[in-house]
N, C-alpha and C positions, 0 to 999 in steps of 0.2 A: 188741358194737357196733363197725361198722369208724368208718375218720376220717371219711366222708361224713356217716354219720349223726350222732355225734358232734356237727360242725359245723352241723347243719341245728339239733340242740336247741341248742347255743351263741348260733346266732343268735334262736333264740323266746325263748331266756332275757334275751339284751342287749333285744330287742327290747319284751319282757313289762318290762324294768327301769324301759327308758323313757318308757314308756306311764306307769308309776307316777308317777316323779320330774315328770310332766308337769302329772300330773292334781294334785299333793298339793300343787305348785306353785299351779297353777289355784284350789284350794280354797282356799289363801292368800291371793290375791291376792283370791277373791272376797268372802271375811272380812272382809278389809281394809276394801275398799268398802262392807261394810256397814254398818261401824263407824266408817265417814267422816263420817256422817248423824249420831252421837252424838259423841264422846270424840275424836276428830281432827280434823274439822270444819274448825277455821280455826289448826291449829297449823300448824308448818313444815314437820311430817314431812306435809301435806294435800298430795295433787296438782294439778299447778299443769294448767293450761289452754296449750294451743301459741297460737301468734301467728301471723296472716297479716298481711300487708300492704295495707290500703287505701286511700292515698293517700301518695306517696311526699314526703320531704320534705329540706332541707338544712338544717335548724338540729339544737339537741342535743333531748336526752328525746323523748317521744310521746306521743301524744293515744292513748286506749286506746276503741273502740266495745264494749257491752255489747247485748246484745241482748234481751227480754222480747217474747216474740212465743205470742197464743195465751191459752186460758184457761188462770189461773191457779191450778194447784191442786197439791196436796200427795199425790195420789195418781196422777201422772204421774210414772213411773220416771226420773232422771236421767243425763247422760253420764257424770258421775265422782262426783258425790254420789248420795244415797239418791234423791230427787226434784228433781225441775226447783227447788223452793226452794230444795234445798243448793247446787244448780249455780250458780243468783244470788248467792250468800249469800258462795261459793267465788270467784266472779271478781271481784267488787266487793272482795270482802279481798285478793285477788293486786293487786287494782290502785292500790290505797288504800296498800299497804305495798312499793311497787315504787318506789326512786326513781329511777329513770327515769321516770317515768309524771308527767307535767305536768297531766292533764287527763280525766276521763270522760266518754263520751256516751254515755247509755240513753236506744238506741232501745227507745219503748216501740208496741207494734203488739198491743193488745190489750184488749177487753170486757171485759174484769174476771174475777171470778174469788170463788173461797172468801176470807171474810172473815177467817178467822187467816192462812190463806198470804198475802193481800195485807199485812197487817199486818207479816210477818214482814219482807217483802222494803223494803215499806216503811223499818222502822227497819236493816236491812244500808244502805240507800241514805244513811241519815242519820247511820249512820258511816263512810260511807265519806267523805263531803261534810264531814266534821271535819278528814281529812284532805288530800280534792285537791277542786278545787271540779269539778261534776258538771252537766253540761249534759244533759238530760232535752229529747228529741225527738219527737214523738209523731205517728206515720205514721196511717196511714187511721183508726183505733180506739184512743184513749186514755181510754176512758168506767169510771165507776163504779171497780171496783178500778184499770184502769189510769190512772186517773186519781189515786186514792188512792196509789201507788205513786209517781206524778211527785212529786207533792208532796214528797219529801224533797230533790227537787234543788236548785241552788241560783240555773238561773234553765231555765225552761220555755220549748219553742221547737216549735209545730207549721206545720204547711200551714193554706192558711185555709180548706180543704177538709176538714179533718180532724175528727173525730167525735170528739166531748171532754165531759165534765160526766159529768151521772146521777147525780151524790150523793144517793146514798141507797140503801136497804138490801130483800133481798126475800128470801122464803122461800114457798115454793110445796107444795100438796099435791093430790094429785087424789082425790077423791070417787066411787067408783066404786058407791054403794049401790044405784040405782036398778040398774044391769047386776045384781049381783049378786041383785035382785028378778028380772028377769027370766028366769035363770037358775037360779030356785029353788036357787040358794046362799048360805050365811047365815056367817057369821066368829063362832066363840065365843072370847071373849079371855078368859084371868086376871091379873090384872094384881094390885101391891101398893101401888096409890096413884091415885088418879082422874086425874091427869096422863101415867101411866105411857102410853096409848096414844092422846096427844092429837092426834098426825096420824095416824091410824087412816081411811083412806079408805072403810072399811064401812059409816060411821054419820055424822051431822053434827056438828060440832063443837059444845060447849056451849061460851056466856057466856062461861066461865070459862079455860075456853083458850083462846079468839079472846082472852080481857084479856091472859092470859098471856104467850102469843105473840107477840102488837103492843106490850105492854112490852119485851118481850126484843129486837123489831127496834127499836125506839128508841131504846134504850139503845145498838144499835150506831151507829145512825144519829148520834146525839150523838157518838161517840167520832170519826166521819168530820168531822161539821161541824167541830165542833170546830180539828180537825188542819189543814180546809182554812181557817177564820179567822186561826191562827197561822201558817201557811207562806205566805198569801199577803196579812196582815194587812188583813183585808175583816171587818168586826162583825160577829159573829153574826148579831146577831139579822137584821140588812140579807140575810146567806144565807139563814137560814132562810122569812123574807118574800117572796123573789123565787126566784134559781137552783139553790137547795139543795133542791128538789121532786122529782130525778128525771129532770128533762129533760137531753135530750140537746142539745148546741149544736155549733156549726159553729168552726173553729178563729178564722176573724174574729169571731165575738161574744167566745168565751173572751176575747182579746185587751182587747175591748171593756168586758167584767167583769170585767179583772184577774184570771183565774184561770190565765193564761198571761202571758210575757213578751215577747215576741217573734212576728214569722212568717217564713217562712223553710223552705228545704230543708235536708236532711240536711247540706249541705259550710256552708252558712249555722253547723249546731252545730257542727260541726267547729274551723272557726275564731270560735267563740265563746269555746270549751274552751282552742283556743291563746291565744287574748287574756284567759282569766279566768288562765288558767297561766302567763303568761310566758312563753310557747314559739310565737312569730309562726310558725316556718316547721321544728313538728316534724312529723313524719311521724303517719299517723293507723293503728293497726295495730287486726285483731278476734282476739276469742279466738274458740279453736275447741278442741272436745275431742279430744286425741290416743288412738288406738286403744289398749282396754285387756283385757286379758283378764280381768278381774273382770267387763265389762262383756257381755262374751259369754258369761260362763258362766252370769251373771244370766239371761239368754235361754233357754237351758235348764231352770234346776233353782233359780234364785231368789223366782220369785213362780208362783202357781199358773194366774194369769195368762197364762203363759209358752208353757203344754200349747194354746192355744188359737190358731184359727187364725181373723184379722180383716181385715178388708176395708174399706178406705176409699174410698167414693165421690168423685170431683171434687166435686160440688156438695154435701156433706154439711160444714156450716159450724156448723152448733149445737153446742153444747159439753155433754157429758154430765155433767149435774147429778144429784146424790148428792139420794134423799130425806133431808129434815128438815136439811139442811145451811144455814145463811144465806150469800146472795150477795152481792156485791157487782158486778150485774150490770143492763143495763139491761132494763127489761122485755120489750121484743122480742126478748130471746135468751130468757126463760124461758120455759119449758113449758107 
């Protein structure tokens, strides 16, 4: 082998090393992130969220924007945690244990969502409100979960424009028997329990799972009421009687039924945050996720998800709802 050739396999070889030390790298870091969603979560060694700048300011500390935009659900992949709820879970603890940080505003811009991921984000909001007090904004759609999620803050501030309420709870199934008559196709189920295939859209539901079902939504629905009586100290029963039906209301009525505090634009919370903080003239900064290699390799080889290729429409605004799953959504998003 003369030096040329020599040198050409030296460099496949430096070159084959690199590729390795790259990828084994890559596989680390993607690890990491996986295991950010369990056991790391909100320790110190968790990755933090970068900072931009949205309203500059001359006094000391800062007012921190959070953002919740979108249906809310636990099976939307996230920037540095496992799903969009570790991401919430993750910035509200950076900002809650930052002292620098005077003040929070979650902006909330969203229909609601799955009933445990609201719940989740919810109580992140009500520990973070332990620690800095938390101004909750609510742009075009604060209804049903995102409505349930405002409630941990610790003073409410929408548009009088803005789309707010819907307390209350829904689960949806579609009955496809009659098509399947027509189609001379028929579903044979085995099942180890008469409830086992109770949203089975083959057949109609019995008695007995319509009681089932409409217990298990009320049960949530109390858990909702409930939360909104004591965050916004309004009797129960006086919600359940009147606003706590489901409807949707305008940010001036919220206002008008105490279910909000304030109206006002976004720089309105801003300097809400600095006067509940002590911080008249801090600067207002958002987090944003810095670029991660866990998070691109996720894109490749982490969800099966991943292999597939999706298309979103401008005008395509419904939120893809999970059979058998409970919402907390209004009923003009459900299916």
């Amino acid at each position: 082998m003369n030096k040329k050739q020599f040198g050409c396999v030296l460099a496949l070889l430096i070159l084959l090393l690199c590729a390795s030390v790259f990828c084994n790298f890559a596989l680390l870091v993607g690890r990491g992130s996986h295991v950010l969603g369990t056991t790391t979560l909100l320790t110190e060694k968790a990755p933090k969220f970068g900072e931009t700048t949205v309203e500059d300011g001359s006094g000391p500390g800062k007012i921190v924007q959070i953002s919740l935009r979108g249906v809310i659900t636990s099976s939307e992949t996230g920037a540095l945690g496992e799903t969009m709820v570790d991401d919430l879970k993750i910035q509200l603890h950076q900002a809650a244990t930052d002292g620098d940080v005077k003040g929070i505003v979650l902006y909330v811009d969203s229909p609601g969502g799955e009933v445990t991921a609201s719940d989740m984000i919810y109580e992140a909001v009500c520990r973070a409100r332990a620690r800095k007090p938390v101004v909750v904004y609510m742009g075009s759609l604060a209804a049903s979960g995102g409505y349930y999620v405002s409630c941990g803050g610790n003073y409410l501030m929408a548009d009088d424009t803005s789309l707010t309420g819907s307390i209350g709870v829904i689960i949806e199934t579609l009955n496809y028997q009659s098509l399947f008559g027509k189609l001379g196709l028929d579903m044979v189920v085995f099942k180890s329990g008469q409830f086992k295939d109770m949203l089975n859209g083959a057949r109609p539901m019995t008695p007995e799972e319509k009681t089932y079902v409409q217990n298990m939504v009320m049960q949530t629905y109390s858990k909702f009421v409930g939360i909104v009586a004591r965050e916004r100290k309004i009797p129960e029963a006086q919600l359940r009687a009147g606003i706590a039906d489901g409807r949707v209301i305008s940010g001036r009525d919220a206002l008008d039924d105490k279910l909000i505090d304030g109206l006002g634009q976004i720089e309105d919370a801003y300097q809400k945050a600095r006067e509940l903080g002590g911080a008249p003239n801090a600067p207002v900064v958002r987090y944003e996720a810095e670029f991660r290699l866990g998070k691109l390799l996720r894109l490749f080889t982490g969800r099966s998800e991943s292999s597939k290729v999706q298309i979103e429409l401008p005008g395509d605004i419904m939120p893809r709802l999970e059979a058998g799953r409970l919402y907390l959504l209004p009923g003009f998003f459900a299916p």
